[in-house]
FIKOLZA-1660 file (N, C-alpha, C; in steps of 0.1 Angstrom, whole numbers, plus 5000, padded with zeros to 4 digits):
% residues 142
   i   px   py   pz ch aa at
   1 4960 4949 4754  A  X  N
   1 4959 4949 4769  A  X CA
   1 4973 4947 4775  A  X  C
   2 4973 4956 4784  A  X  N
   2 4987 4955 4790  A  X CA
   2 4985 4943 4801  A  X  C
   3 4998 4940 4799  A  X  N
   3 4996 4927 4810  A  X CA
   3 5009 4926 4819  A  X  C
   4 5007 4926 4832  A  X  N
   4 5016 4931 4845  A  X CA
   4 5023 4918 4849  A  X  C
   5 5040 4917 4855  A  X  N
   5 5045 4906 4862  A  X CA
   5 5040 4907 4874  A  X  C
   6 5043 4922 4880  A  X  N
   6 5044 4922 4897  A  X CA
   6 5035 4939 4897  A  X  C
   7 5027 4938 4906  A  X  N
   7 5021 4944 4915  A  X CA
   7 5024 4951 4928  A  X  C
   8 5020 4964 4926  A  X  N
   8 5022 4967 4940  A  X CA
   8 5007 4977 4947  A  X  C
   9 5005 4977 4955  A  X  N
   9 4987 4978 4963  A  X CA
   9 4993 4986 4976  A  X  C
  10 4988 4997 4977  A  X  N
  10 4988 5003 4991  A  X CA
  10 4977 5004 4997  A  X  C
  11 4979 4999 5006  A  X  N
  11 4965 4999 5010  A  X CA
  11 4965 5002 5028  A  X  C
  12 4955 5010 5033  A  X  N
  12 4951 5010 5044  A  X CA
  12 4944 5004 5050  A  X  C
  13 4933 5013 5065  A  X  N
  13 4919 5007 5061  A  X CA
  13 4906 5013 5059  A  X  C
  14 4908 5018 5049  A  X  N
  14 4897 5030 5037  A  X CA
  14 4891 5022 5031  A  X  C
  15 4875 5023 5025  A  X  N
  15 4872 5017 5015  A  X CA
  15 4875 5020 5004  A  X  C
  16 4881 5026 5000  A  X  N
  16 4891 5028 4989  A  X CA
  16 4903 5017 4985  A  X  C
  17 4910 5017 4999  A  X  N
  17 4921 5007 4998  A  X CA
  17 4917 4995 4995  A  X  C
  18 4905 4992 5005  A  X  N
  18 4901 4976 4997  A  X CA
  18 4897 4977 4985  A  X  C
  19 4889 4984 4983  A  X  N
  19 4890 4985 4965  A  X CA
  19 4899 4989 4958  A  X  C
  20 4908 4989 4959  A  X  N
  20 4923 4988 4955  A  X CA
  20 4926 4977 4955  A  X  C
  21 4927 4971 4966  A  X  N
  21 4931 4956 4970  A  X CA
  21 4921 4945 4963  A  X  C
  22 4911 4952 4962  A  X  N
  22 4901 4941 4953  A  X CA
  22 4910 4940 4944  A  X  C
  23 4911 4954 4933  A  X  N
  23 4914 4955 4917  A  X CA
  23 4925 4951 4914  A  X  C
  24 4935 4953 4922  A  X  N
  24 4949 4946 4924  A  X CA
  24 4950 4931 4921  A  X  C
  25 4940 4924 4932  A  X  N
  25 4942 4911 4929  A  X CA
  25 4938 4901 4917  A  X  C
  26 4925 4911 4912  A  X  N
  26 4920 4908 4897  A  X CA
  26 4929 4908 4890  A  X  C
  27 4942 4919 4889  A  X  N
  27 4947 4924 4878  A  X CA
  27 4959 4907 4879  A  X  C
  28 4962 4906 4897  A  X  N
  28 4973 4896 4897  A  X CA
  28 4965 4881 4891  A  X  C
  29 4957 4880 4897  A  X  N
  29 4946 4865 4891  A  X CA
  29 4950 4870 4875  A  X  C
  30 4945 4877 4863  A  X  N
  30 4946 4881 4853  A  X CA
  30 4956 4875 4843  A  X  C
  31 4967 4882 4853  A  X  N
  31 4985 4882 4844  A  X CA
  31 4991 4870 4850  A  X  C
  32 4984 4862 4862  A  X  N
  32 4992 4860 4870  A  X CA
  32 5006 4862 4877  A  X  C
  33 5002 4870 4879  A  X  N
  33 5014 4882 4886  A  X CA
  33 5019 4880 4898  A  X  C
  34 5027 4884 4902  A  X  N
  34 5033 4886 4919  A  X CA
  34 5024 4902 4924  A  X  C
  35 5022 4899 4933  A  X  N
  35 5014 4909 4941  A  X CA
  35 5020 4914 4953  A  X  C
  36 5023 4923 4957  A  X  N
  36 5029 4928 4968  A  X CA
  36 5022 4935 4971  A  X  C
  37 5018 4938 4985  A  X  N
  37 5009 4946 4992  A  X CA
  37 5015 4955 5004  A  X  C
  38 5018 4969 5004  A  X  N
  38 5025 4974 5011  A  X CA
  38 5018 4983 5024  A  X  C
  39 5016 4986 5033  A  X  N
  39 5012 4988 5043  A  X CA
  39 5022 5000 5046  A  X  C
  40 5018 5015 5052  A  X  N
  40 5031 5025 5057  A  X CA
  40 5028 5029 5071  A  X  C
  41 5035 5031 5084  A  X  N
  41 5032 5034 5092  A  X CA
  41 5034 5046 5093  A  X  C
  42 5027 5054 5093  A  X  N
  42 5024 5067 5096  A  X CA
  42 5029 5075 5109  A  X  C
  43 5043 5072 5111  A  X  N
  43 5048 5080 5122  A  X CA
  43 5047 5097 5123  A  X  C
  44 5043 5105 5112  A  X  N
  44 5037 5114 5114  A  X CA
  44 5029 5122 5119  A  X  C
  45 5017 5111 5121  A  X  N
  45 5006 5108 5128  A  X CA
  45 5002 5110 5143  A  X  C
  46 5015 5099 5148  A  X  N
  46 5015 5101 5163  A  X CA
  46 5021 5112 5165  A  X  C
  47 5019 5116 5183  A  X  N
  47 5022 5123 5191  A  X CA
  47 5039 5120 5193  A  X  C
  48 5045 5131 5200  A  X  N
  48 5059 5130 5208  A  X CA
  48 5063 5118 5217  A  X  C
  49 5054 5117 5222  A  X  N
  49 5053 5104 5235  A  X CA
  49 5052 5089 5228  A  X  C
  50 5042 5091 5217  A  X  N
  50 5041 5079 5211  A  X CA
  50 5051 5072 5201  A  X  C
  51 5058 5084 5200  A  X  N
  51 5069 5081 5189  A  X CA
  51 5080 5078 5196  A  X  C
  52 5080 5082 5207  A  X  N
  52 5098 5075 5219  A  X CA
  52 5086 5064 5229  A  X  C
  53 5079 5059 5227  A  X  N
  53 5079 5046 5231  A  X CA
  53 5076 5032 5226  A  X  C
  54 5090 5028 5228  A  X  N
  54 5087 5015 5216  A  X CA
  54 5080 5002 5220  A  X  C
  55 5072 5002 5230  A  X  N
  55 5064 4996 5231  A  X CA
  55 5049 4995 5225  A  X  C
  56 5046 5009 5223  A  X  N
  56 5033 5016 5220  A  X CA
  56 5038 5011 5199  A  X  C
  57 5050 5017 5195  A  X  N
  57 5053 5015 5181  A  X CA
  57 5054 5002 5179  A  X  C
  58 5058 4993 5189  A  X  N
  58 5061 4976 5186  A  X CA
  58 5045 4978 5185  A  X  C
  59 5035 4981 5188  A  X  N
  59 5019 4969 5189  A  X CA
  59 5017 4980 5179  A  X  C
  60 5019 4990 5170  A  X  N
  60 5016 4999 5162  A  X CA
  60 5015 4989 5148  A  X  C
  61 5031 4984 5150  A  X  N
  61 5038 4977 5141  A  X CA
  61 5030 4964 5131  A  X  C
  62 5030 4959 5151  A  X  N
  62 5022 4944 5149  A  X CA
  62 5007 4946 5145  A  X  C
  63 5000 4954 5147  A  X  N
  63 4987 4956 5145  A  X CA
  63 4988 4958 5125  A  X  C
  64 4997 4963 5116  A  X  N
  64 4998 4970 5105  A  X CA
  64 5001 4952 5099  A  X  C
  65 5010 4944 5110  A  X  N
  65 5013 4933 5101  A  X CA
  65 5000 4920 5101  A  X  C
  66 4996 4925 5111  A  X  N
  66 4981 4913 5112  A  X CA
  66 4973 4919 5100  A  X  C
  67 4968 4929 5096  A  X  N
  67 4961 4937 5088  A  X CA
  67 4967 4931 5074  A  X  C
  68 4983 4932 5077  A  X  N
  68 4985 4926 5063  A  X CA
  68 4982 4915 5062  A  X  C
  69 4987 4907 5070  A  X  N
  69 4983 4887 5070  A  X CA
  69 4970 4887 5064  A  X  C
  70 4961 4892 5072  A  X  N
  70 4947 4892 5064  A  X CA
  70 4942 4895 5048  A  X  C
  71 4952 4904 5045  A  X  N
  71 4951 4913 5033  A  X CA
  71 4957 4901 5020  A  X  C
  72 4970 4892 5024  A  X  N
  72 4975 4883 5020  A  X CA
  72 4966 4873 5019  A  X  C
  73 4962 4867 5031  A  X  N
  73 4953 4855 5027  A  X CA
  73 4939 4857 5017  A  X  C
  74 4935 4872 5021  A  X  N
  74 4922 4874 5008  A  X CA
  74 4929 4872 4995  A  X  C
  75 4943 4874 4992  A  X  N
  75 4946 4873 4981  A  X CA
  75 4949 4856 4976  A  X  C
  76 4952 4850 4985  A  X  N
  76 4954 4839 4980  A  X CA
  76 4944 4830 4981  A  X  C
  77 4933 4833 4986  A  X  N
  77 4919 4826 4987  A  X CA
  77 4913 4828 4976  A  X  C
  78 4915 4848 4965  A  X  N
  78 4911 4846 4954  A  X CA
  78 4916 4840 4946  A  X  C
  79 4925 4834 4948  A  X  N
  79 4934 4825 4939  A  X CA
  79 4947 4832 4931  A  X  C
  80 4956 4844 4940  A  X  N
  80 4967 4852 4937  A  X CA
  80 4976 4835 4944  A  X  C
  81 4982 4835 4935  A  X  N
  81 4994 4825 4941  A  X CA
  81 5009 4830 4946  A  X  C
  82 5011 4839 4940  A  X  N
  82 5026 4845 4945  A  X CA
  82 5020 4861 4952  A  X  C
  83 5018 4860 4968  A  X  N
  83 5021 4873 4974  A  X CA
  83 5028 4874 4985  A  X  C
  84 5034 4889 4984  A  X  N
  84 5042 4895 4993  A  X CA
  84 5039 4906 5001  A  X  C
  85 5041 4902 5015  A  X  N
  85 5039 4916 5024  A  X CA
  85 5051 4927 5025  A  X  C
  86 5049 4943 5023  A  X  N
  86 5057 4951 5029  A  X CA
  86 5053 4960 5041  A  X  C
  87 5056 4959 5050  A  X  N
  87 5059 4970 5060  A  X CA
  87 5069 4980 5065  A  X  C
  88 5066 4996 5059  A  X  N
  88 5073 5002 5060  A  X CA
  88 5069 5013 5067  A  X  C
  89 5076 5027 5069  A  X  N
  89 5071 5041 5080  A  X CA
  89 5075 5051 5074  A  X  C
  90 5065 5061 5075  A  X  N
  90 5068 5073 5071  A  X CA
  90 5055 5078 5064  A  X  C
  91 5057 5089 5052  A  X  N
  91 5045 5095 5049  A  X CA
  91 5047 5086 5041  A  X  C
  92 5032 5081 5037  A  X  N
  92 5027 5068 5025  A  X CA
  92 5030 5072 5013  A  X  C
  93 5029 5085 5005  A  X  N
  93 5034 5087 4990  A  X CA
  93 5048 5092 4988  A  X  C
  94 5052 5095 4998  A  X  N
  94 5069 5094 5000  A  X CA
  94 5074 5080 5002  A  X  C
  95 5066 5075 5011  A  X  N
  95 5081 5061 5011  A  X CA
  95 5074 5052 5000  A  X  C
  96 5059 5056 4995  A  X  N
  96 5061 5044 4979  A  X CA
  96 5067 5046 4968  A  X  C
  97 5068 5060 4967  A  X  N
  97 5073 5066 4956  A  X CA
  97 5091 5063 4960  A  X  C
  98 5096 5068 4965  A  X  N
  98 5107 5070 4969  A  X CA
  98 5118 5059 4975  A  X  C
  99 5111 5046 4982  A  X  N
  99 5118 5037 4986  A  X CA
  99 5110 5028 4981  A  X  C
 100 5100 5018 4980  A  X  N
 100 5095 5011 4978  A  X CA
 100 5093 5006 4967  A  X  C
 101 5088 5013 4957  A  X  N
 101 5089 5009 4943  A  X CA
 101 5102 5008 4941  A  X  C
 102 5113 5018 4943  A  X  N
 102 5128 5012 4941  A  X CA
 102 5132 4999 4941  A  X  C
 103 5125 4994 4955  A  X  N
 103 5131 4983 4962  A  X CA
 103 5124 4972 4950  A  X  C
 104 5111 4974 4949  A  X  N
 104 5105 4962 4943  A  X CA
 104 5100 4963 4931  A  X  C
 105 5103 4971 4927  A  X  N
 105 5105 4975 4910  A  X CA
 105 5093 4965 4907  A  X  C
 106 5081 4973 4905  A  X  N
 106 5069 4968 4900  A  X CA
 106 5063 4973 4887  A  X  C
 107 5055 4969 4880  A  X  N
 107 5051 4970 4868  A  X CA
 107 5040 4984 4870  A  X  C
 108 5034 4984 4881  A  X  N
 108 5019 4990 4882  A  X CA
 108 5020 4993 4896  A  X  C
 109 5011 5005 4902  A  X  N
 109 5008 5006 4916  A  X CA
 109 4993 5007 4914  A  X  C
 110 4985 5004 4919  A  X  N
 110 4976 5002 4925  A  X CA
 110 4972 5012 4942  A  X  C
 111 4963 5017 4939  A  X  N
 111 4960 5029 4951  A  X CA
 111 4944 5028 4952  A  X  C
 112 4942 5038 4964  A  X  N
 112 4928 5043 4964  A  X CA
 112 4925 5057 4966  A  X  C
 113 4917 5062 4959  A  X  N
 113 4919 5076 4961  A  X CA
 113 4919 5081 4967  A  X  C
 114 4908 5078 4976  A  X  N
 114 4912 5082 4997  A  X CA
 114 4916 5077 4998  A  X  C
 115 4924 5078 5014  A  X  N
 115 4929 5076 5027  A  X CA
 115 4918 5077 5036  A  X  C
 116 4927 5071 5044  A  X  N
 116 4917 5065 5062  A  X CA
 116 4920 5083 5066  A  X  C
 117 4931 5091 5066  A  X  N
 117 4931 5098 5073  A  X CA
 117 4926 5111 5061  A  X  C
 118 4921 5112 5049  A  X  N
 118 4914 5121 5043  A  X CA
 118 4928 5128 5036  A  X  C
 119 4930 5140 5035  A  X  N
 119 4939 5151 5026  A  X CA
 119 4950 5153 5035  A  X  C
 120 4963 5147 5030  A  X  N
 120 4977 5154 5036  A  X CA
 120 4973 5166 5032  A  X  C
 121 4987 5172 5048  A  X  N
 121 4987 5186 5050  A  X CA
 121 4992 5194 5037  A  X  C
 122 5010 5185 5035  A  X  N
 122 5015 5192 5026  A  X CA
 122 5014 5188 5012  A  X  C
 123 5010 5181 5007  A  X  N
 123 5010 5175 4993  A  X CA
 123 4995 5171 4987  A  X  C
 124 4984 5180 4989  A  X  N
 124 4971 5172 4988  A  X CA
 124 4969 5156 4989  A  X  C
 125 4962 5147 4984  A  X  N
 125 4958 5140 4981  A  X CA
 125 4971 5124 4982  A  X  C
 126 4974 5120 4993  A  X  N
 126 4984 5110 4989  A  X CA
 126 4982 5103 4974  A  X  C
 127 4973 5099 4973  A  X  N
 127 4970 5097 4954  A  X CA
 127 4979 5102 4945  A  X  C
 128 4970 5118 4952  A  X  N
 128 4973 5130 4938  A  X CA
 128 4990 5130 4938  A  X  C
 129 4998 5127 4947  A  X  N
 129 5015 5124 4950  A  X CA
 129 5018 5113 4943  A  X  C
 130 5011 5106 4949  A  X  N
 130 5021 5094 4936  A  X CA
 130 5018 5089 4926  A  X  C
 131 5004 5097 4923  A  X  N
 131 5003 5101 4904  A  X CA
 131 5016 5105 4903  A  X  C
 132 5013 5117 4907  A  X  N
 132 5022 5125 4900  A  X CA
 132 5032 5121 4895  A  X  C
 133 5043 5114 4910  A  X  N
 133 5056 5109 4911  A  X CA
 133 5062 5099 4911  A  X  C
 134 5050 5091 4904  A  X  N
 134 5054 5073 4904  A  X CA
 134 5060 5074 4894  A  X  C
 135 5072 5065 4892  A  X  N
 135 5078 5061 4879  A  X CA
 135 5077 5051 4870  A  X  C
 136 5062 5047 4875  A  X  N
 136 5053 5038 4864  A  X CA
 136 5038 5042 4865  A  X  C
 137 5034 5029 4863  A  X  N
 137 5017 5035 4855  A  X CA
 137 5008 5033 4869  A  X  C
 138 5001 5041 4875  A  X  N
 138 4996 5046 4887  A  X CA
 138 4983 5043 4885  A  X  C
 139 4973 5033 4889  A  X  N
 139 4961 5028 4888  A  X CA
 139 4953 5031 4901  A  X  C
 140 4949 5047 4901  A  X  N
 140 4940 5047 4912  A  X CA
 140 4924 5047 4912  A  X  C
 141 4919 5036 4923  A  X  N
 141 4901 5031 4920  A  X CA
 141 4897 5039 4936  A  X  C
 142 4884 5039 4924  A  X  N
 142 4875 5049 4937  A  X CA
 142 4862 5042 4938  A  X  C
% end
């Protein structure tokens, strides 16, 4: 059985992602692992207007970091003792793949196979992306 230091969980708010976020924190309870849970703001998403007003992005922001808080404390109520929040922007299997895992060089990602927003335009499946292009072992629950 392979057994993980640090974790990493993307999660939205899909029922996919919490079941991600469930499996994730089994896996951290398990190994006793560090758990990182990363959150992407989808500037994509918005419109022209919403993207040059940083008022509208500031409560965008804050709303993605309360989401996490909560996402954190489920984990440490299951009894995860080391977690960390990330908040980052952009498309979700680009900046995990490409910045994030860099940054936090984790053992495992953890996903869900949906999204809240269903099938990117250009790359199917954000999943099916960072299967592909993760540069470790990609654990997606459905």
């Amino acid at each position: 059985m392979t057994r993980y230091k640090r974790i990493l969980v993307g999660v939205d708010e899909s029922k996919d992602a919490v079941m991600a976020l469930d499996a994730a924190i089994q896996l951290a309870k398990r190994d006793a692992a560090e758990l990182v849970i990363v959150r992407v703001l989808e500037k994509e998403r918005l419109n022209i207007y919403q993207t040059l007003d940083s008022d509208y992005l500031r409560g965008e922001h804050d709303e993605l970091k309360q989401q996490l808080r909560q996402y954190r404390r489920q984990a440490l109520a299951a009894g995860v003792s080391d977690v960390r929040m990330m908040l980052t922007s952009g498309s979700p299997g680009e900046s995990i793949v490409k910045d994030v895992i860099p940054d936090v060089k984790p053992d495992v990602l953890v996903i869900g196979a949906l999204t809240k927003h269903g099938l990117s335009r250009h790359f199917g499946s954000q999943a099916a992306y960072m299967a592909k292009y993760a540069p470790i072992t990609v654990i997606v629950v459905r």
